[in-house]
N, C-alpha and C positions, 0 to 999 in steps of 0.2 A: 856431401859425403854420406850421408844420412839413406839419402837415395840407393848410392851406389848400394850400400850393404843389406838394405831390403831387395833390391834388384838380385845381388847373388843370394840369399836368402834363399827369393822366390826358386830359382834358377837350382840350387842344389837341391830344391825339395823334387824337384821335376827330375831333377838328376837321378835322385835316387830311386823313383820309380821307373825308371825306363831305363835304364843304362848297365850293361856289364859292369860288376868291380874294375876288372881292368879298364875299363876306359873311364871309369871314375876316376882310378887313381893315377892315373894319367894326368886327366885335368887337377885333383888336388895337388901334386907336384909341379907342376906348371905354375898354379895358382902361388902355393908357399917360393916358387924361385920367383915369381913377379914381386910379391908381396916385401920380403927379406932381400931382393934385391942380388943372390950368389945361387952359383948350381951346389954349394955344401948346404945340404939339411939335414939336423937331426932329430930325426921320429923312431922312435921304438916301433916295432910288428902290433905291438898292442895298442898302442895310441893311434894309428892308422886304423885300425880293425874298429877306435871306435868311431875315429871320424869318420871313414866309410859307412859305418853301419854292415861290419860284417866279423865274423871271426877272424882271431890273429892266424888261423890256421888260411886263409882263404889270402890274406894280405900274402903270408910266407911263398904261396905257390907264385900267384903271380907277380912279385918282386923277382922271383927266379926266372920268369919268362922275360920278365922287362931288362933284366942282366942280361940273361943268354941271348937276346938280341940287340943288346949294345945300348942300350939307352940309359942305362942307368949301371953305376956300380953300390950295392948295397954289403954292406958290415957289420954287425953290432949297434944297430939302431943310425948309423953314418949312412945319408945319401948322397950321391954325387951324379947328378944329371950330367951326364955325358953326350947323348943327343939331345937336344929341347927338338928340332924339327920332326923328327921322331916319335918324339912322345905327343907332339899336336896332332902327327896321325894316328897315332893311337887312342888320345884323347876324343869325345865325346865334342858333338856343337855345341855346346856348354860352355867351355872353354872358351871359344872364340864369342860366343855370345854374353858375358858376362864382360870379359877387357873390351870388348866394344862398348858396351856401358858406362864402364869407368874410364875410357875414352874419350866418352861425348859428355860423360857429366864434372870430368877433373881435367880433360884439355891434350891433345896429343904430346904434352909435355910430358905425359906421365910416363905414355908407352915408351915416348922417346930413353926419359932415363932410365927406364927398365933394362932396354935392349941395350944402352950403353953401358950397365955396367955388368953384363951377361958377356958382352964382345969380348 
């Protein structure tokens, strides 16, 4: 397990230099509904802003993009992933590079339960 989390470590430092916010936050919300297990998440504009590493002003626009194209509905720090396949195009290879890690290092049982209790 150990692995895994130096692996995304690695993987969001690389993230952050090369990648749009919106397709960070893409993959962070992907991330937190693999992780928690439900498309409900609750993050404040300002907790985002700092896990991004960017202004709550910069999370607020593009939370409004990722609504207005359906992928998400946001409220009062209330998220509800509405598209996940969606948001994997939008998200960054980051995303798909990082659950392939915790794939090959925790066993396709994990992704298996992820997706089943996402269905």
């Amino acid at each position: 397990m150990r692995q895994a989390v130096y692996a995304q470590a690695q993987q969001s430092a690389a993230c952050f230099a090369s990648h749009s916010v919106q397709a960070r936050l893409c993959r962070w919300l992907l991330r937190a509904r693999d992780l928690s297990g439900s498309d409900q998440l609750q993050f404040t504009q300002e907790y985002l802003g700092q896990m991004l590493g960017v202004r709550r002003s910069s999370v607020t626009v593009v939370a409004r993009t990722l609504q207005a194209a359906g992928l998400i509905r946001y409220a009062r720090g209330k998220i509800r992933i509405l598209d996940a396949d969606g948001l994997q195009e939008g998200a960054c290879e980051c995303y798909a590079a990082v659950r392939a890690r915790y794939e090959q290092l925790l066993g396709t049982d994990y992704t298996r339960r992820i997706d089943a209790t996402s269905a």
